[in-house]
C-alpha positions as CSV (number, residue, x, y, z in Angstrom):
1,X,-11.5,-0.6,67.5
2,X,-8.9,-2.7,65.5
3,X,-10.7,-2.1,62.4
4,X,-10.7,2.1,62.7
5,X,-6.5,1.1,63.8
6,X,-6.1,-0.8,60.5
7,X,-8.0,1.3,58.4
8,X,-6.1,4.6,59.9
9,X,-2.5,2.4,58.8
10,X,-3.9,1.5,55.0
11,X,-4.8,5.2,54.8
12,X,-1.2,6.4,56.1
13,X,0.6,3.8,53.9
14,X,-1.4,4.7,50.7
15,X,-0.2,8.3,51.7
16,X,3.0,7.7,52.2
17,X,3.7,5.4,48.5
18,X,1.5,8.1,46.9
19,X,-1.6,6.0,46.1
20,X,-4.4,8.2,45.2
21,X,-7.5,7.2,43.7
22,X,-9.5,9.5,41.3
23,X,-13.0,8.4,42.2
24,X,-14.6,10.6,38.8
25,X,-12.4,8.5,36.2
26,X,-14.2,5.9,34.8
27,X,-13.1,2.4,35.5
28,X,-11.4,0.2,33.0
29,X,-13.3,-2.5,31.6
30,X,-13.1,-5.3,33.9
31,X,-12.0,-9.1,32.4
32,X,-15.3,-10.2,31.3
33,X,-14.8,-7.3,28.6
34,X,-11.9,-9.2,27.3
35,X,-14.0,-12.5,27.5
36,X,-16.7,-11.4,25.1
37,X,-14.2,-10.3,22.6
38,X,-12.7,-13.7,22.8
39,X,-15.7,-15.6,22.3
40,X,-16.8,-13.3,20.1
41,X,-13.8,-14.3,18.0
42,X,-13.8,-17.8,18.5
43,X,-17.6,-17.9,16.6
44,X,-15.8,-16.3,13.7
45,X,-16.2,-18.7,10.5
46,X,-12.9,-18.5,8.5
47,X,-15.8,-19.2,5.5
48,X,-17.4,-16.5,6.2
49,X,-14.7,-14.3,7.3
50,X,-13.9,-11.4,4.8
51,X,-10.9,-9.0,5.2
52,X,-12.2,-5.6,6.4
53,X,-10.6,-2.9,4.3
54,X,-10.9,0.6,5.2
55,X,-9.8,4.4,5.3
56,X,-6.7,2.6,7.1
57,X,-5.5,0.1,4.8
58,X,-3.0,2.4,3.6
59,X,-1.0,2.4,7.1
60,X,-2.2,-1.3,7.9
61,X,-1.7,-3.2,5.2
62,X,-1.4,-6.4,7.1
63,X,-5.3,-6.4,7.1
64,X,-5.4,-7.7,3.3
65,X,-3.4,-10.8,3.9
66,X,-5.1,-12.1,7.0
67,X,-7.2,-14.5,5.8
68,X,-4.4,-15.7,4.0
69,X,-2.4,-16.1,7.0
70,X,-5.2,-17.7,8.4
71,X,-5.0,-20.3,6.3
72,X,-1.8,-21.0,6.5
73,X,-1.4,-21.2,10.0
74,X,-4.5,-23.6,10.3
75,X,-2.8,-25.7,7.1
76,X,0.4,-25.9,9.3
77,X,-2.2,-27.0,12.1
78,X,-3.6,-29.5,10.1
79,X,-0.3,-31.2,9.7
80,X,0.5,-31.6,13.3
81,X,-2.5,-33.3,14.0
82,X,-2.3,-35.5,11.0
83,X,1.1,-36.3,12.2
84,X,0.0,-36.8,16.0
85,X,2.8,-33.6,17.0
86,X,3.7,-33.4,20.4
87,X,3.6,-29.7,22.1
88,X,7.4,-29.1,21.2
89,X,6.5,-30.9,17.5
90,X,3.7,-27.8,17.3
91,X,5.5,-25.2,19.2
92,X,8.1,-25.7,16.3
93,X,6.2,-25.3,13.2
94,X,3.6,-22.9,14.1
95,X,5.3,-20.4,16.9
96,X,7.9,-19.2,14.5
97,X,5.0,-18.2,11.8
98,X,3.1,-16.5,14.7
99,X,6.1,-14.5,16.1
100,X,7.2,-13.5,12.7
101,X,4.2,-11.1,12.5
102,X,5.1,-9.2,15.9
103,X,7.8,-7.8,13.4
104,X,5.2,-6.6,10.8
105,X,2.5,-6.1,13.1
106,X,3.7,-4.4,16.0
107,X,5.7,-1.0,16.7
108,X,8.4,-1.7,18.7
């Protein structure tokens, strides 16, 4: 009997805030989605990466210089382990090279 009484309250408070779920929409990917990608990225070889160029380079130009930018982040990486950096010590020389490309990268 409690269980009908809560379950009539979750249905009147979902009413009342306007919660309504549309059962025939898919469902977004759940996080393991996400996961895979990651992985899938971290088994990238920056060997035997090559820049993708496509129909879009035009409007994406950022795409040409990656691996370049790849190599000069891990280069800066390189030198704070060589020189036994701290988190701060890294947070210093690497964030602001990171951060810099939400300006290129990313429409605000």
């Amino acid at each position: 009997m409690a269980k009908v009484a809560e379950e009539i309250e979750r249905r009147k408070l979902l009413r009342e805030s306007n919660v309504f779920f549309d059962l025939n929409q898919s469902q977004a990917p759940g996080p393991e989605a996400y996961f895979q990608d990651i992985r899938a990225l971290g088994g990238t070889n920056l060997d035997e990466y090559r820049a993708n160029i496509t129909i879009e380079s035009d409007q994406k130009p950022w795409r040409q210089v990656i691996l370049q930018h790849a190599n000069f982040l891990s280069a800066k990486a390189r030198r704070c382990l060589e020189q036994d950096k701290n988190e701060a010590g890294w947070r210093l020389l690497v964030e602001p090279a990171v951060i810099a490309r939400f300006g290129i990268e990313v429409a605000w």
